[in-house]
C-alpha positions in Angstrom: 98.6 109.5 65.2 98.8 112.0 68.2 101.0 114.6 68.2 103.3 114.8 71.5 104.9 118.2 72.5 107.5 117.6 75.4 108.7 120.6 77.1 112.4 120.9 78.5 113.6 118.7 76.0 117.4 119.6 76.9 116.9 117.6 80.2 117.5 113.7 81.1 113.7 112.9 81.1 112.9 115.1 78.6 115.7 113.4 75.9 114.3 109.8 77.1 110.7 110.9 76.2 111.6 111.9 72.8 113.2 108.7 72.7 110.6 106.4 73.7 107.7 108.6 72.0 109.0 108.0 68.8 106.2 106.1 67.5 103.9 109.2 67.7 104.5 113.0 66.0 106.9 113.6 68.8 108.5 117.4 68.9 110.9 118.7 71.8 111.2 122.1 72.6 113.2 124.0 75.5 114.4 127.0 76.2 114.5 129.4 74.2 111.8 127.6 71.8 109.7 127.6 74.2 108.8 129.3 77.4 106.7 128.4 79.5 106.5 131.9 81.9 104.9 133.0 78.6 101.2 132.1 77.9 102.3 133.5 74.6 105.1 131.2 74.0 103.1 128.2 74.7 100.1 128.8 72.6 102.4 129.8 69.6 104.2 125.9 70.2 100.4 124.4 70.5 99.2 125.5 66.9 102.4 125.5 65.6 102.6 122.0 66.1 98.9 121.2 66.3 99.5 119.2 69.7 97.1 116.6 71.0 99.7 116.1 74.6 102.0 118.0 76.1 105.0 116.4 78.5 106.4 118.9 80.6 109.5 118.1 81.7 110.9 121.8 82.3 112.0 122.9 85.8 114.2 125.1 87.8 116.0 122.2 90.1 118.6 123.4 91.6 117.4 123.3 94.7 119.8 125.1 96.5 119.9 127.7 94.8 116.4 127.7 94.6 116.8 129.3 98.6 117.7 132.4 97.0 116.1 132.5 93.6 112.7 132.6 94.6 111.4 134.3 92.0 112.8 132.5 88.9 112.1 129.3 90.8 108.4 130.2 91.8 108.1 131.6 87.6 109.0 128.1 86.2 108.0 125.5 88.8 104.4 127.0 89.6 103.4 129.9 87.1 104.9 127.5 83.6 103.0 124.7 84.7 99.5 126.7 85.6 100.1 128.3 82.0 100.6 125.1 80.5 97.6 123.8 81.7 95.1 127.0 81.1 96.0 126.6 77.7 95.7 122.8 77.6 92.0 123.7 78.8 91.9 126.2 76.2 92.6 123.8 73.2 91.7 120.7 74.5 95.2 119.0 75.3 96.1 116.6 77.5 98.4 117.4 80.1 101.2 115.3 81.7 102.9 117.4 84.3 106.2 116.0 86.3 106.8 116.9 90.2 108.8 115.3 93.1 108.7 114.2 96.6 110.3 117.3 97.6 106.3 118.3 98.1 106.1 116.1 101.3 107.9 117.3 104.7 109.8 113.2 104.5 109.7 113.0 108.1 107.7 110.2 108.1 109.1 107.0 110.3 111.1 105.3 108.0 110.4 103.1 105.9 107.1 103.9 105.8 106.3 105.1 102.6 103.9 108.0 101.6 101.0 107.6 98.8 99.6 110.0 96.7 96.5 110.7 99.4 98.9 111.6 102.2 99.1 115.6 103.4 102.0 117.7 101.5 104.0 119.9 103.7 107.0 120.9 101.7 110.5 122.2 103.4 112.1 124.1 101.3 111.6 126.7 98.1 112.0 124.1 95.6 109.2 122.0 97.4 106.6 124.8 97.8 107.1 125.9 94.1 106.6 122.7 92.9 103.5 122.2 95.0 102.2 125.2 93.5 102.6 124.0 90.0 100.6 121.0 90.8 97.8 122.9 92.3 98.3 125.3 89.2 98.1 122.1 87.0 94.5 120.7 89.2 92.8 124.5 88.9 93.5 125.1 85.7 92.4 121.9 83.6 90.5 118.5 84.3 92.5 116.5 81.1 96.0 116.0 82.9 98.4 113.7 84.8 100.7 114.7 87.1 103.4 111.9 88.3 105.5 112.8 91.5 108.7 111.3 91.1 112.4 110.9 93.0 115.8 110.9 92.7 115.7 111.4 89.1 118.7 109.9 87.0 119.9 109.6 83.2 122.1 109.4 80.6 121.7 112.8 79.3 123.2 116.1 81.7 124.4 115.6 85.0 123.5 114.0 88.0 125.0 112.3 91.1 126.2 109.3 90.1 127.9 110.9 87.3 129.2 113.1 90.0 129.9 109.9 92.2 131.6 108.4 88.8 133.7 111.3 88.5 135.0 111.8 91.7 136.1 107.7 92.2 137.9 107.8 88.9 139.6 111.2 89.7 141.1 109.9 92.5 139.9 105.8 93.9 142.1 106.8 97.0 140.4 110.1 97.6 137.3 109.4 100.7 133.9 110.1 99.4 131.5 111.0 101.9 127.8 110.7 101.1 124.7 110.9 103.1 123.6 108.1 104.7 120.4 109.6 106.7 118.0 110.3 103.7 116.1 107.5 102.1 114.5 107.3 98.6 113.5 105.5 95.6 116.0 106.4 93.0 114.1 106.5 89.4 116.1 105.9 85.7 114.6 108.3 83.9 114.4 106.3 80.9 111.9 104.0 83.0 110.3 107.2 83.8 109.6 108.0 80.4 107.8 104.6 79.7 106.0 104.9 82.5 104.2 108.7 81.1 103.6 106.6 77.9 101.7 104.1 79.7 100.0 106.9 81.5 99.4 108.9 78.3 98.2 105.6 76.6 95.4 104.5 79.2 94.3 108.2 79.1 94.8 107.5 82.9 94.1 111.3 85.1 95.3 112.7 88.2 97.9 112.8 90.7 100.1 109.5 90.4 103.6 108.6 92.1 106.1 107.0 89.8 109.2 106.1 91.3 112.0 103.1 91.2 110.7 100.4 93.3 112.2 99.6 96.7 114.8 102.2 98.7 117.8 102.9 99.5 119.9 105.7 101.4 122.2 108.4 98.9 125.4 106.2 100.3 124.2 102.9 99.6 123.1 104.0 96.1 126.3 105.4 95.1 128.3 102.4 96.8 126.3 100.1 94.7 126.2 101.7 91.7 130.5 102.1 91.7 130.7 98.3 92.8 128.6 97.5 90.0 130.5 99.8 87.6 133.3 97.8 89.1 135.5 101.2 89.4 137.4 101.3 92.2 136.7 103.9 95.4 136.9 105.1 98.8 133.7 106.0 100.4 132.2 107.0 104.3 128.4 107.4 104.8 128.1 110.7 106.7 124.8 112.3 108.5 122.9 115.0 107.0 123.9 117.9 109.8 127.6 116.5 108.6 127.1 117.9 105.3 124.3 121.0 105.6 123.1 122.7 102.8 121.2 126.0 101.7 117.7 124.0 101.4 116.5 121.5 104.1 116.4 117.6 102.3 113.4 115.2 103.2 114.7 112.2 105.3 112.4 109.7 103.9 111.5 110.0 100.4 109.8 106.6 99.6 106.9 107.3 97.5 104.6 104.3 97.2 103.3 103.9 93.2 99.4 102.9 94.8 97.3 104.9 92.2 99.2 103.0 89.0 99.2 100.0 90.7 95.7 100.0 91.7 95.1 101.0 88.1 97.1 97.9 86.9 99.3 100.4 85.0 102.6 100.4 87.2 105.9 99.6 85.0 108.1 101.0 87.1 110.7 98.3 88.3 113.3 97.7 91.6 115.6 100.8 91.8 118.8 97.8 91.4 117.4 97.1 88.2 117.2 100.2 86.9 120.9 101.2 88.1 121.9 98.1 85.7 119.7 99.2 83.0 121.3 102.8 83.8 124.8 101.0 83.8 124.4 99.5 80.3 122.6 102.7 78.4 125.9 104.5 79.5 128.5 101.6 78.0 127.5 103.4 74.5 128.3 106.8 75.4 
């Protein structure tokens, strides 16, 4: 049986891979276990735990903060991952390395969607570092998989519609206002994490995007999920320049899964779905 090393264990992908690797000699690591700034670090975790495939679901994504944390940002999202994989090279393990649409510039004419082929062109710090990694990941080893995702949500940590869930039960009177100009394909992570093991199963390489099927704006997302919480609320879709922030959003984020389709290996499933799937994981917490 192989032996799986998932880094950034702490986070909501990270927990769901240990969850659905179980069947193999799964280990999580995160900080400070492991880091992955620190060649080091990571070739102490490889013999220690004799890995045969490392996840790595570590990142700095706060990507506002990201704006002005360029360095820390540019350490874990580009230098970790280039480590990861000169050692991965080094000791023959295969490498399964997570980015984001943030690497595309989304102004595409919605709803086209963008495949794996299509130029980058990232917009903000976040974007560029994690473009970087990737490149890091492709110049460093030939044994790896790197899956762009989107929207990423969980039931472990935070995330926006735990925010959105929070805010409507606070106060159901109190307007919400959410971002109705930016489209995407919101991904369960727990789907996300089946999706690596199929991946890591048909010892399927390259760049892959794996994101819930279908699209939807931020607003119509969190309307749908709180109607089908059935909690009541208040909300107003509002436009992007209504609500700036630090680092500049793509407007269309809909990532097209071509490379695991075309390789028969796509289990990724309608974003709805997922938010029911979502919706249920959470009535146990």
């Amino acid at each position: 049986m192989e032996n799986v090393l998932v880094v950034g264990a702490n986070g909501q992908l990270g927990y769901d891979c240990l969850e659905v690797f179980k069947d193999y000699n799964v280990i999580g690591l995160d900080l400070p276990d492991i880091d992955i700034t620190s060649m080091d670090s990571i070739n102490a975790a490889v013999k220690k735990y004799k890995s045969d495939i490392i996840i790595n679901c570590a990142a700095y994504t706060s990507v506002d903060a990201a704006e002005s944390n360029v360095e820390i940002a540019t350490a874990v999202n580009a230098t970790g991952p280039e480590n990861l994989a000169k050692v991965s090279s080094d000791m023959d393990v295969f490498l399964v390395h997570i980015s984001t649409d943030y690497v595309f510039s989304g102004d595409r004419k919605l709803p086209e969607e963008t495949i794996e082929s299509d130029p980058t062109g990232p917009v903000s710090v976040y974007g560029k570092t994690k473009l970087a990694g990737e490149h890091g990941v492709a110049a460093n080893t030939e044994n790896y998989a790197i899956l762009r995702t989107a929207w990423l949500y969980g039931t472990n940590g935070n995330n926006f519609l735990k925010t959105m869930k929070r805010l409507a039960v606070e106060d159901s009177e109190r307007v919400i206002k959410v971002v109705s100009d930016q489209f995407g394909c919101p991904t369960l992570s727990r789907t996300l994490a089946k999706q690596i093991k199929e991946v890591v199963k048909n010892e399927a390489t390259g760049l892959f995007h794996a994101t819930g099927e279908g699209y939807c704006s931020w607003y119509e997302f969190a309307k749908t999920f709180l109607e089908m919480s059935h909690i009541p609320f208040s909300m107003e879709p509002c436009s992007t320049e209504e609500y700036p922030t630090p680092a500049k959003r793509p407007s269309n984020s809909i990532l097209e899964n071509k490379r695991l389709k075309d390789l028969n290996i796509n289990v990724m499933v309608n974003w709805q779905d997922d938010l029911a799937e979502f919706i249920k994981l959470m009535e146990g917490k």
